[in-house]
C-alpha positions as CSV (number, residue, x, y, z in Angstrom):
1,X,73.1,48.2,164.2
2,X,76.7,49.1,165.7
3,X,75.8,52.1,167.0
4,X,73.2,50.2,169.1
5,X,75.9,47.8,170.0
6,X,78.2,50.7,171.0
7,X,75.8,52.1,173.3
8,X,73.9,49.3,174.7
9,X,73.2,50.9,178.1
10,X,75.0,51.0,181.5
11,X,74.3,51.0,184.9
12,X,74.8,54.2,186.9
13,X,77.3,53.0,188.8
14,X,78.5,55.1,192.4
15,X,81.9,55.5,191.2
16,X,80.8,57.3,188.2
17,X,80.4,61.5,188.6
18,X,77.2,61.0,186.4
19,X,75.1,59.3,184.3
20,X,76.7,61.2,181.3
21,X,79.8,59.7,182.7
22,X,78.2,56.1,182.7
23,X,77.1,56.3,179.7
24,X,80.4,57.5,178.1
25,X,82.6,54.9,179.9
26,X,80.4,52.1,178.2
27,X,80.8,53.1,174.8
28,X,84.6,52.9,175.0
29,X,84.9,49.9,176.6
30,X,82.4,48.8,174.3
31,X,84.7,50.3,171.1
32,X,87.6,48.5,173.0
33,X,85.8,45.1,173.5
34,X,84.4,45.1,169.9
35,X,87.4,46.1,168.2
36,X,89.7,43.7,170.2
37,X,87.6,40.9,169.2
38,X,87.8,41.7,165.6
39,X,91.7,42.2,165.5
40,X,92.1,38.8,168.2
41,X,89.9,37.2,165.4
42,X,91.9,38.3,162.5
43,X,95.3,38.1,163.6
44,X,95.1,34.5,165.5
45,X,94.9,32.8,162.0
46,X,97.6,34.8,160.2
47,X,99.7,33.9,163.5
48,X,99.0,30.3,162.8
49,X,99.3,30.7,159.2
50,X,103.0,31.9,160.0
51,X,104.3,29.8,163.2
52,X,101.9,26.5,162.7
53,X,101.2,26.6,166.7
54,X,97.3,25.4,167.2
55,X,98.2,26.7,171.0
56,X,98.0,31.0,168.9
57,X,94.8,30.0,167.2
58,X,92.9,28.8,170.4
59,X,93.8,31.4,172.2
60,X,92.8,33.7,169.8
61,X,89.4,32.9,169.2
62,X,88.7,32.5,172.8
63,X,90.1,36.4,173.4
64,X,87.3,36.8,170.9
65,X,84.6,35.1,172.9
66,X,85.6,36.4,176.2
67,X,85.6,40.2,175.1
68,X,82.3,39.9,173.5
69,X,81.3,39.1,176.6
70,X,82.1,42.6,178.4
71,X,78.7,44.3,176.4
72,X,77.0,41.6,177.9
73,X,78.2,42.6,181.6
74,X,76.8,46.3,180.3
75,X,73.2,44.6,179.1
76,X,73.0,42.8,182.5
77,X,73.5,46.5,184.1
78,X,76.8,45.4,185.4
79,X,79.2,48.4,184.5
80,X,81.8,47.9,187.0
81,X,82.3,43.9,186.4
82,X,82.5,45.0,182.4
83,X,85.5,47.5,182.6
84,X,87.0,44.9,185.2
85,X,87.0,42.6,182.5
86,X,87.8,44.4,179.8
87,X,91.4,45.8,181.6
88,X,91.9,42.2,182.6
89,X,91.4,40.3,179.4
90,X,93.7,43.2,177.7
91,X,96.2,43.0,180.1
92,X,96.5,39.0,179.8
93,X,96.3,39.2,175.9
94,X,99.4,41.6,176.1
95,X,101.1,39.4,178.9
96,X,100.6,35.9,176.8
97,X,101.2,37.0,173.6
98,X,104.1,38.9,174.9
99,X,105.7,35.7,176.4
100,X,105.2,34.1,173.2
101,X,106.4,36.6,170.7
102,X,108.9,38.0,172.5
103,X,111.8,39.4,170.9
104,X,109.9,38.8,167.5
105,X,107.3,41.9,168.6
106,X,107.8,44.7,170.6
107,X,104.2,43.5,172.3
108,X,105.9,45.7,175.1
109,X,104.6,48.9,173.0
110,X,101.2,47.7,174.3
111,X,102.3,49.2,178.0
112,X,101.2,52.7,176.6
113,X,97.8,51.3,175.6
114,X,96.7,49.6,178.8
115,X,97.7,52.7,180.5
116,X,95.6,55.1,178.6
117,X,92.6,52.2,179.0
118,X,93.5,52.5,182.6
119,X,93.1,56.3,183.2
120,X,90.1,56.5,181.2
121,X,87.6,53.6,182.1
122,X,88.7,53.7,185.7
123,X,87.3,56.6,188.0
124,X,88.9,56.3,191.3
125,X,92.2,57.5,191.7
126,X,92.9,54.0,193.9
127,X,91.7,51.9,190.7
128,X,93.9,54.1,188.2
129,X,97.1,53.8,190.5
130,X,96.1,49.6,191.0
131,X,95.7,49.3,187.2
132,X,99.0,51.0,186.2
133,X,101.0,49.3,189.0
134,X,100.0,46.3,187.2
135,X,101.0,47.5,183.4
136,X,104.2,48.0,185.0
137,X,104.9,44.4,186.2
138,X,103.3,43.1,183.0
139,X,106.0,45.1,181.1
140,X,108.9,44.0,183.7
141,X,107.3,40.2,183.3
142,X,108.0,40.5,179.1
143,X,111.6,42.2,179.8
144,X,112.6,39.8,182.3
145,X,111.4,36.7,180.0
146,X,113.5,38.7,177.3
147,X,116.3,38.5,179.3
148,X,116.4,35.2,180.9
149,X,113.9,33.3,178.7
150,X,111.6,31.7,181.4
151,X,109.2,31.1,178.7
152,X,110.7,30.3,175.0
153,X,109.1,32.4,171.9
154,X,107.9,31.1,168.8
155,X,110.6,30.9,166.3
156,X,109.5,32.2,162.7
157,X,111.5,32.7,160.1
158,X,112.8,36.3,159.1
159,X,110.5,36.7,156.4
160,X,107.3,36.5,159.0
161,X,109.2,37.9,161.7
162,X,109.5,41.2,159.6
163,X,105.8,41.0,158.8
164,X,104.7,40.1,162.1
165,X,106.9,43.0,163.3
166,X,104.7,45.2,161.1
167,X,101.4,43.9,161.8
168,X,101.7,44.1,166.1
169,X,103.3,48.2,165.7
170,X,100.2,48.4,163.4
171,X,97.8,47.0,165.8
172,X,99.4,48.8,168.7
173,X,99.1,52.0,167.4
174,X,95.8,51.7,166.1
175,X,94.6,50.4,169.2
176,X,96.3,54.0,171.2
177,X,95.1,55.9,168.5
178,X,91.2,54.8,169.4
179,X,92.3,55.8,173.0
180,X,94.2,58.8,172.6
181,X,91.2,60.0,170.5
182,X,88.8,59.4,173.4
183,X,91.4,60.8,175.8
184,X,91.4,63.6,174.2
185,X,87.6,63.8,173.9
186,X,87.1,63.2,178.0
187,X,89.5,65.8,178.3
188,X,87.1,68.6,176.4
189,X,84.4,67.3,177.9
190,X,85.7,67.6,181.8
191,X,87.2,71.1,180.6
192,X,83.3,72.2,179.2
193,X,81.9,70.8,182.7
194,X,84.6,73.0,184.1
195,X,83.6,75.9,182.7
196,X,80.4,75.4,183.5
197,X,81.0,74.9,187.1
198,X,83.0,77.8,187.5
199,X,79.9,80.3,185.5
200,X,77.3,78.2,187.7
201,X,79.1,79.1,190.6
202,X,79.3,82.9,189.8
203,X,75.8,82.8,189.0
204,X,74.9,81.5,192.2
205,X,77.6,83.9,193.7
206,X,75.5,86.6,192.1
207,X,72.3,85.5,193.4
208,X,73.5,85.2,196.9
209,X,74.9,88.9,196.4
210,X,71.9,90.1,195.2
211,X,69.9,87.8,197.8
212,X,71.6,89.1,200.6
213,X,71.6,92.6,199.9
214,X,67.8,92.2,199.4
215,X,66.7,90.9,202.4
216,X,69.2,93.4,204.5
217,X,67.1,95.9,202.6
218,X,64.0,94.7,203.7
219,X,64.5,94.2,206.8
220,X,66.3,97.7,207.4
221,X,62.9,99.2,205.9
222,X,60.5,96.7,208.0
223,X,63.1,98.0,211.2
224,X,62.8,101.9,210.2
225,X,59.6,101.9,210.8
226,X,59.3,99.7,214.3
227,X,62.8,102.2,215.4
228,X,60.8,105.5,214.1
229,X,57.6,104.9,216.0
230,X,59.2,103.8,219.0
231,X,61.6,106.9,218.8
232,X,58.4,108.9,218.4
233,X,56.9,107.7,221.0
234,X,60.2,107.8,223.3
235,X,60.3,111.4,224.7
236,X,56.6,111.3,226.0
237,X,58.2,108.0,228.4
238,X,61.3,109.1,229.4
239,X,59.5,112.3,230.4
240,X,57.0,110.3,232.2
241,X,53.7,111.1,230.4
242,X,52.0,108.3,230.2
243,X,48.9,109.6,228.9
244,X,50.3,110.8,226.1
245,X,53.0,107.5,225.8
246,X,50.1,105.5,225.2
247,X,47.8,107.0,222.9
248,X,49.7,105.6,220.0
249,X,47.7,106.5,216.7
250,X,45.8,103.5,215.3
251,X,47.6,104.0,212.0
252,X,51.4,103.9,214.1
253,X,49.4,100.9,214.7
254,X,48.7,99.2,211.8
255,X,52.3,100.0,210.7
256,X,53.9,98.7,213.5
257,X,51.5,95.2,212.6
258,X,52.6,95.6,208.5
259,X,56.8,96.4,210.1
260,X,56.7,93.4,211.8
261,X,54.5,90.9,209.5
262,X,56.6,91.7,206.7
263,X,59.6,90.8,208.8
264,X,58.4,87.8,209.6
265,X,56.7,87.1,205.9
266,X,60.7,87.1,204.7
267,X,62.3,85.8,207.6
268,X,59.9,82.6,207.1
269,X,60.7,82.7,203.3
270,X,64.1,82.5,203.9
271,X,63.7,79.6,206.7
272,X,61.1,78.0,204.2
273,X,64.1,78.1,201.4
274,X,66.8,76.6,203.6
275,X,64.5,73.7,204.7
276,X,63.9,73.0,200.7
277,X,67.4,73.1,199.8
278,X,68.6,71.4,202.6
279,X,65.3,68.9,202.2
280,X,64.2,69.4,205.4
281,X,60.7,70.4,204.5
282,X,60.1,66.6,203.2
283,X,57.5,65.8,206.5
284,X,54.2,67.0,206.7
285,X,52.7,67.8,209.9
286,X,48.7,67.5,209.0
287,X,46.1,69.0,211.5
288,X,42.2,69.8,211.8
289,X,41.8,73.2,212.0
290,X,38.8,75.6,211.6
291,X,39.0,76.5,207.4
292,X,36.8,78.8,207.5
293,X,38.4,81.5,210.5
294,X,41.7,79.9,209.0
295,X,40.9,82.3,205.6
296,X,39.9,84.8,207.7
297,X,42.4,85.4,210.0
298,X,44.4,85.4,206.7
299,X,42.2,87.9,205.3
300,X,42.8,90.4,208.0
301,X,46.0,90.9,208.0
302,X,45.9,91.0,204.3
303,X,43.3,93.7,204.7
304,X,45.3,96.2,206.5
305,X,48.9,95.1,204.3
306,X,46.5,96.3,201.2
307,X,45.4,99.3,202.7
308,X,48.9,100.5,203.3
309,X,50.0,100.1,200.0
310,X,47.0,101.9,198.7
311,X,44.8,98.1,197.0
312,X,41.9,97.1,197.6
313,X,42.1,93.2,199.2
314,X,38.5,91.4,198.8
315,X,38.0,87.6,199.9
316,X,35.5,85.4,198.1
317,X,34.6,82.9,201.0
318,X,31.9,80.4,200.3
319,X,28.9,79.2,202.5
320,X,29.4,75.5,201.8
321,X,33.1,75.1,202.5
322,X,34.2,72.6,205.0
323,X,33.8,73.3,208.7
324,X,37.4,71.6,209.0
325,X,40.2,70.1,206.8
326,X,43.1,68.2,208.1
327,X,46.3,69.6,206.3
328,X,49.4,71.2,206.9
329,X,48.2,74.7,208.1
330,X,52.1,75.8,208.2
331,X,52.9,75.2,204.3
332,X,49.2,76.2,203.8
333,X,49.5,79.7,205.7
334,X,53.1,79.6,203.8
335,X,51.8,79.0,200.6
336,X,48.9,81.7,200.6
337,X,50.9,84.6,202.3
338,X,53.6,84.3,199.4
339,X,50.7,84.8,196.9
340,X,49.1,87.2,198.6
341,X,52.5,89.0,199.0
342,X,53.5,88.6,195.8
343,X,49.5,90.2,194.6
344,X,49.4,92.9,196.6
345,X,53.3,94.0,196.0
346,X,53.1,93.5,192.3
347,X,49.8,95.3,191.8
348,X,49.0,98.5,190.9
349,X,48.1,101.2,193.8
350,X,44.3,102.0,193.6
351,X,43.4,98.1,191.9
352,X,41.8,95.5,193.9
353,X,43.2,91.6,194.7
354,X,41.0,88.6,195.1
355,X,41.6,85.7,197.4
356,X,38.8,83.1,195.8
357,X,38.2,80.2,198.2
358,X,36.6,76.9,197.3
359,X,36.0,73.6,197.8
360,X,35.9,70.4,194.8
361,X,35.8,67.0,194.6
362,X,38.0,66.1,197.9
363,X,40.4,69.5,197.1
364,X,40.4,72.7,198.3
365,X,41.0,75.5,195.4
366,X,42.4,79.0,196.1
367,X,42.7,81.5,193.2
368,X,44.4,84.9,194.0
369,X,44.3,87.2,191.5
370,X,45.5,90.7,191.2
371,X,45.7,93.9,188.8
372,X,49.1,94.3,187.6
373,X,51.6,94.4,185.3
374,X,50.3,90.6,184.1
375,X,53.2,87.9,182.2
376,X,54.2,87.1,179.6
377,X,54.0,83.6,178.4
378,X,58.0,83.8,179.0
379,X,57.9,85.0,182.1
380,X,54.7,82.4,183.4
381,X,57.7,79.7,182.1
382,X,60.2,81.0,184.4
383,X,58.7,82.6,187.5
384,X,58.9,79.3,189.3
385,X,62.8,79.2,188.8
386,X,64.8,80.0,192.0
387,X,66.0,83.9,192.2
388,X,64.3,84.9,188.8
389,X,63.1,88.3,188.4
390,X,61.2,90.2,186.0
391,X,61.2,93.7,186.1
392,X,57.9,95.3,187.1
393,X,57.4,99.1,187.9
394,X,56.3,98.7,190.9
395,X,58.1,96.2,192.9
396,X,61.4,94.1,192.8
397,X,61.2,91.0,194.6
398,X,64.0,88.4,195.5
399,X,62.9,85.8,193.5
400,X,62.3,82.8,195.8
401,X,58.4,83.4,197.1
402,X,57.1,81.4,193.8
403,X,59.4,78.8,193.8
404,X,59.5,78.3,198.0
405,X,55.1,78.0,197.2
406,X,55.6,75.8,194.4
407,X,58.0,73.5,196.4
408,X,55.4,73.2,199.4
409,X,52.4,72.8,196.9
410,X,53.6,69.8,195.2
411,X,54.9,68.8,198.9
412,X,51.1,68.8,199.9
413,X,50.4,67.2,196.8
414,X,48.7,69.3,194.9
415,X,49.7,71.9,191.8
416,X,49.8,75.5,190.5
417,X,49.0,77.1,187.5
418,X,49.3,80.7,186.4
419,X,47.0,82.7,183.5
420,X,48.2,86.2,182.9
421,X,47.9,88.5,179.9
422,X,50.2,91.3,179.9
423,X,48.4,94.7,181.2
424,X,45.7,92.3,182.0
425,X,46.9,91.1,185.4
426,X,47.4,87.6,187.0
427,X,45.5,84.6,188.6
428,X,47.2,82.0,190.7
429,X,45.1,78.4,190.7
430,X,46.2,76.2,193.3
431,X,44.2,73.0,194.3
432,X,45.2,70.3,196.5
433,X,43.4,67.7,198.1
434,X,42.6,67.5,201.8
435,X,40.5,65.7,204.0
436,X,37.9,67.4,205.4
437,X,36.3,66.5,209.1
438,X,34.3,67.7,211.8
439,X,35.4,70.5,214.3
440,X,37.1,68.6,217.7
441,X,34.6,68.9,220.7
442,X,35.9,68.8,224.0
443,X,34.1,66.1,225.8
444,X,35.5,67.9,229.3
445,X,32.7,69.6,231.5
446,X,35.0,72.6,231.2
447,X,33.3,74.3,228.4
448,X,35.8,77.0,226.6
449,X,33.8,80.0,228.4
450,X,34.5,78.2,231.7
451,X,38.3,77.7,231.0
452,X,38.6,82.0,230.0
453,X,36.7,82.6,233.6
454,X,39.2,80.1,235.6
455,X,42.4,81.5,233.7
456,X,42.6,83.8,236.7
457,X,43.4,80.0,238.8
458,X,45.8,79.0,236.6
459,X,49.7,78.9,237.1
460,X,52.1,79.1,234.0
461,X,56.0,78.5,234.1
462,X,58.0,79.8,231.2
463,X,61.3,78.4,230.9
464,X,63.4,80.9,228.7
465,X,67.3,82.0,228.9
466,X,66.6,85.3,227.0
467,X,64.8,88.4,228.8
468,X,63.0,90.1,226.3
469,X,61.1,86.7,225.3
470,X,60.7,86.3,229.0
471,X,59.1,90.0,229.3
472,X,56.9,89.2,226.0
473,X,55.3,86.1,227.6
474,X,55.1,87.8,230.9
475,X,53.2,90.5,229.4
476,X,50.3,87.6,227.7
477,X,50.2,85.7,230.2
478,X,49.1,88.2,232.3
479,X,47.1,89.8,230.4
480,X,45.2,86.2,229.9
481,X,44.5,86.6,233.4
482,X,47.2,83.3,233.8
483,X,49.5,83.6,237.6
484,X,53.3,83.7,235.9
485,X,56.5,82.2,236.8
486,X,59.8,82.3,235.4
487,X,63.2,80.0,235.1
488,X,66.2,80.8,232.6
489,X,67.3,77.1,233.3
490,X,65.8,73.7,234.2
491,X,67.2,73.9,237.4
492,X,65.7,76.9,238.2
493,X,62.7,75.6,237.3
494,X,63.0,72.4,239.1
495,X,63.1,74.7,242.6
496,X,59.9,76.7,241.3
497,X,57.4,73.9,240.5
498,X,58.2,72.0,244.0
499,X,57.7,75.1,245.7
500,X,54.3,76.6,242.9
501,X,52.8,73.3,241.3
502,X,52.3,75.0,238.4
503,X,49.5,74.1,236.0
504,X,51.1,75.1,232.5
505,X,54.7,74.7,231.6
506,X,56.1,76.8,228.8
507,X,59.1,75.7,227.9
508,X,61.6,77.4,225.1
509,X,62.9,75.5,222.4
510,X,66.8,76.5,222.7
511,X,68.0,77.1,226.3
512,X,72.0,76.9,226.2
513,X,74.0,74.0,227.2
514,X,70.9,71.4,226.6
515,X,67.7,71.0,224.5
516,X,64.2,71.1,224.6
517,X,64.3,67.4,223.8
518,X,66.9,66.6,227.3
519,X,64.7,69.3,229.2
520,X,61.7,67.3,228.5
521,X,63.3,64.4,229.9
522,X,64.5,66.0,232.8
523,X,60.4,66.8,233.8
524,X,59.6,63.5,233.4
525,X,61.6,62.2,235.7
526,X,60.8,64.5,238.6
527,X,57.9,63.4,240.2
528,X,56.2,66.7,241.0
529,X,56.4,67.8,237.1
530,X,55.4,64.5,235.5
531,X,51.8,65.4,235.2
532,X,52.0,68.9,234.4
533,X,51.5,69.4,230.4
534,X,54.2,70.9,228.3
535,X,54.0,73.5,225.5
536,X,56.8,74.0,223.3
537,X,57.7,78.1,222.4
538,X,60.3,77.8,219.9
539,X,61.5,79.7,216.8
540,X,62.8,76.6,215.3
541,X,60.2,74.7,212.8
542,X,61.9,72.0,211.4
543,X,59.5,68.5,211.1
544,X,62.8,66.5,212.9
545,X,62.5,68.9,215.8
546,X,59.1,69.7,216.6
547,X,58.3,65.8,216.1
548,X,61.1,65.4,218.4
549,X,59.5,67.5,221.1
550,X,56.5,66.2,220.6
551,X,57.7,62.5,220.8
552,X,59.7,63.1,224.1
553,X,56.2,64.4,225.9
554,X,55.6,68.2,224.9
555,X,51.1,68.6,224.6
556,X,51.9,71.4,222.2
557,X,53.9,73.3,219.8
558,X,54.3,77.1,219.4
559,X,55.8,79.1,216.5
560,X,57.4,82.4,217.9
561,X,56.6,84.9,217.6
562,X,53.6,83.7,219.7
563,X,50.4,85.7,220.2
564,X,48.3,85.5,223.2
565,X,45.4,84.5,220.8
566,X,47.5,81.4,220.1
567,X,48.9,81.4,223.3
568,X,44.7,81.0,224.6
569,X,44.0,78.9,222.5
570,X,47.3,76.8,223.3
571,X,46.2,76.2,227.1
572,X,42.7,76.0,226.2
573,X,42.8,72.8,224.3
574,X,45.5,71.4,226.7
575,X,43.1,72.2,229.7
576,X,39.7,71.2,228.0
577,X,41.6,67.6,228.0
578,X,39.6,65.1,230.2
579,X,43.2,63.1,230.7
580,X,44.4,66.2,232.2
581,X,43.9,66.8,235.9
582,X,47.1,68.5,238.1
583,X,47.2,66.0,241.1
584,X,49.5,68.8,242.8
C-alpha cells in the first residue's frame, strides 16, 4: 500500500530529461510530502502539549492537510504544480515555525534541508538558483526576527525548551538525511547515464568509422572499374580510332552498368538512411505505375548483377497480378533492391536467388530468397538493428540495407519477416497493402507511337549550371530525336525561349544563387514561358522538395541519374496531356 502511494504516477513533464526522471522526482516529493505530514501531525500536539498555544496545533494539522495534497497534484498528472507546492509549503513551515520558536530552536538548521529539496526536485538551473535565493531570505527573515524581535516567540519553560531543542535537531536531521540519501542516489544515477553516454557515443563513433571507411571502399571499387575501362578504351581515342574506340565489349558493358548501379544502390542507401534519421522519409509520394514491367525492369538489372557474381537470379511473376498498383514506387524500388542486394551478395557463387511476386487480399507479397550462409535465430533478432553485422564468408556489408528496408516497409504500412536455417539459406516475406487500378489512358489523339514519330518537332531547354549534366542530357535528348537548348541560369534561359519557344523545359533542381522552387516562379511570370510544361531533373529526393516543385508548377519529377527511357517516357505523358497545347 505505501509503495503505491510513493509512486503514484507523474506526468512527463518538458522540464524533466526523461520519463525515468519524472518518475523519480515524484517519489521524493512524494517521500517528502508523506513524511512531512506525519512529523507536522506528530509534533503540533507535543508543541501544544508544551506551550498551550491553539495557534501551533492549527497550524499543524493544516501543514498535514496541505502536503497530502501534493500526491494528489501527481494523480491529477500535474508534476510541476506538485514540486511547486511541496518547496512552498516547506519553506513556509520553516519560516512560521521559525518566527515562533525562535531562539528556543535552531529552525534555522532547516536552511540545509530546503536547499538540498531545492537542487533535487527542481531541474532548471533558473528554478534551482530562484529556490535557493529564497532559502536565503527565509534564513535572513529568522535572524533578523532574532535580532530585533519583529515577531515575539513562544516562551516555554527550560525544561521544554531543552526537549523541544532535541526534538527540531532530530527532525531536521532526519529530514536531510532522507535528502542526502536521495542526493546521493541522483548523483549515481546521472554518473551511470554518464557512462553510458560517453560508451554510446564511442559506439556510434565506431560505427561511423567503420561506416565511412566502408562506403569509401565501395565506392573506390564501383570507381576502379568505370576508371579501368575508360582507361582501356582511352588510347584507341586519343589516337583517333574510332572504330576500334567504340567497339566496347558487351561484358566492359555490363560492368560499366553493375560499376555504376552499385554506386548508386549505396549512394541511395546512404541518402535513404539520412532521410530516416533525420525523419524526412515520413511522406509518401503514391503513384500508378505498370506492376508488372515495374518487376521486370527490376529483374533485369538484377539479372546481369547475378551473373557477375557468378548466381543464378530467377523471378516468379504471376499471370493474375494487377495491371497497376498505386504506391510509393521510390521506397518500393528501395525496398526490393536492398533485398535483392543483400541475396545476391550474401549467397553462395554457383546458387540461384528467387524474387517471388504475388498478389493477396488488397496486398502485394514479395519473397526473395537466396542460398546462403542462412541465420541463426540470433542473428534473424538483430539483423534489423542499425550497423549490425554478422560475419559471412562471402560478403561484409555495412549494416544499414535491412534496417533502411524495414524503416520504409512499416512506412508503407506493411511488415517483414525472415525464416532462415543456418546452411539452409534465407527467405525475406514482405507484404503490404496497395491499391490496385487500371493503367492511365491518354484521352489525347496523340497516341504514344505518334508522340516517338513527332519527337523529331519537339524543342527541349535544359537549365543546368554544371557541364557534364548538361553534355549527359544533350546526349538523350538527341538521341530521342528532341531539338536541344541550353541555359546555366534563368536568365539565360529567359533570352532562349523568347527567341526558340520551346516545347519542354528541363529544369535542374540546384542551380546556384536560387532554387528550383524561385526559378519556377520566375517562368510563371514571363508570359512567353507560362504555358510551356516543366520537368524537374534533380538529385535531391526529399518529399518537402519534390512536393515543393511540384506545388510551385513543375508537370514532372526526375531522379538523376536520368535515363532517356525515363526521360521518354517523362515527355510522353506531359505531351499526351489534352490540357497541353504550346500557343507559341
Amino acid at each position: 500500500m505505501i509503495k503505491k502511494l510513493i509512486n503514484i504516477p507523474s506526468a512527463k513533464e518538458t522540464f524533466i530529461l526523461a520519463p525515468e526522471g519524472s518518475k523519480a522526482i515524484g517519489r521524493i516529493i512524494n517521500i517528502i510530502a508523506y513524511s512531512t505530514a506525519l512529523l507536522a501531525s506528530v509534533m503540533a500536539p507535543i508543541l501544544y502539549g508544551m506551550s498551550g498555544q491553539k495557534i501551533i496545533l492549527y497550524a499543524g494539522f493544516i501543514e498535514s492537510l496541505c502536503f497530502l495534497a501534493v500526491p494528489l497534484l501527481q494523480y491529477r498528472k500535474q508534476l510541476t504544480a506538485a514540486i511547486t507546492l511541496c518547496f512552498t509549503l516547506q519553506s513556509l513551515a520553516v519560516l512560521y515555525f521559525g518566527l515562533l520558536l525562535t531562539p528556543i530552536a535552531p529552525i534555522w538548521a532547516m536552511g540545509l534541508f530546503l536547499s538540498l529539496v531545492a537542487l533535487l526536485i527542481f531541474s532548471s538551473r533558473k528554478a534551482k538558483i530562484a529556490a535557493l535565493v529564497f532559502v536565503v531570505l527565509i534564513i535572513l527573515a529568522l535572524e533578523l526576527n532574532y535580532q530585533f524581535e519583529f515577531i515575539s516567540p513562544i516562551t516555554l519553560s527550560v525544561r521544554y525548551e531543552q526537549l523541544l531543542r532535541r526534538l527540531v535537531i532530530g527532525t531536521v536531521l532526519f529530514l536531510n538525511s532522507i535528502m542526502l540519501f536521495f542526493y546521493m542516489k541522483q548523483l549515481q544515477i546521472k554518473q551511470q547515464e554518464i557512462d553510458e553516454n560517453t560508451a554510446a557515443l564511442q559506439k556510434a563513433k565506431e560505427e561511423l568509422q567503420n561506416y565511412t571507411s566502408f562506403v569509401t571502399h565501395e565506392m573506390r571499387s564501383s570507381l576502379n572499374v568505370i576508371y579501368g575501362i575508360t582507361e582501356h578504351y582511352k588510347p584507341a581515342i586519343m589516337n583517333h580510332q574510332p572504330d576500334e574506340a567504340m567497339a566496347m565489349e558487351v561484358k566492359h558493358f555490363q560492368l560499366l552498368r553493375l560499376a555504376t548501379g552499385e554506386l548508386l544502390d549505396l549512394v541511395g542507401n546512404v541518402l535513404n538512411w539520412r532521410e530516416i534519421e533525420s525523419g524526412a522519409n515520413r511522406v509518401l509520394i503514391n503513384e500508378a505505375f505498370n506492376l508488372k514491367q515495374f518487376i521486370s525492369d527490376i529483374s533485369e538489372f538484377f539479372t546481369e548483377q547475378a551473373a557477375q557474381r557468378h548466381v543464378l537470379f530467377a523471378a516468379s511473376i504471376p499471370s493474375q497480378l494487377p495491371p497497376a498498383i498505386i504506391a510509393d514506387a521510390t521506397k518500393l524500388r528501395r525496398v526490393i533492391s536492398n533485398l535483392l542486394t543483400n541475396a545476391i551478395k550474401f549467397t553462395a557463387a554457383q546458387t540461384t536467388v528467387t524474387l517471388h511476386v504475388a498478389f493477396r487480399d488488397n496486398a502485394l507479397e514479395l519473397a526473395v530468397s537466396d542460398q546462403g550462409k542462412g541465420l541463426t535465430t540470433e542473428q534473424q533478432r538483430d539483423i534489423f538493428q542499425p550497423f549490425y553485422k554478422g560475419t559471412n564468408k562471402y560478403y561484409e556489408g555495412n549494416g544499414l540495407g535491412l534496417p533502411i528496408t524495414k524503416s520504409l516497409i512499416e512506412k508503407m504500412g506493411g511488415d517483414i519477416t525472415v525464416q532462415s536455417k543456418p546452411d539452409e539459406g534465407s527467405t525475406f516475406t514482405v507484404t503490404i497493402p496497395v491499391k490496385t487500378t487500371e493503367l492511365p489512358v491518354a484521352r489525347s489523339k496523340k497516341t504514344e507511337e505518334n508522340i516517338s514519330r513527332q519527337f523529331t518537332g519537339i524543342a527541349a531547354l535544359y537549365i543546368e549550371d554544371e557541364i557534364l549534366s548538361r553534355a549527359i542530357m544533350k546526349m538523350h535528348l538527341t538521341q530521342l530525336g528532341i531539338t536541344h537548348y541550353e541555359a546555366d541560369s534563368y536568365e539565360q534561359a529567359a533570352g532562349i525561349i523568347l527567341q526558340h519557344r520551346p516545347d519542354i523545359i528541363l529544369l535542374d533542381g540546384s542551380l546556384p544563387h536560387t532554387s528550383a522552387v524561385d526559378v519556377l516562379r520566375q517562368l510563371q511570370a514571363l508570359p512567353e514561358a507560362q504555358h510551356i510544361p516543366v520537368i524537374i531533373v534533380s538529385g535531391t529526393a526529399t518529399p518537402e522538395f519534390v512536393g515543393a516543385t511540384l506545388k510551385a508548377g513543375a508537370k514532372d519529377y526526375l531522379l538523376k541519374p536520368v535515363s532517356p527511357l525515363v526521360l521518354k517516357n517523362s515527355i510522353q505523358k506531359i505531351l499526351a496531356q489534352d490540357t497541353y497545347a504550346n500557343p507559341l
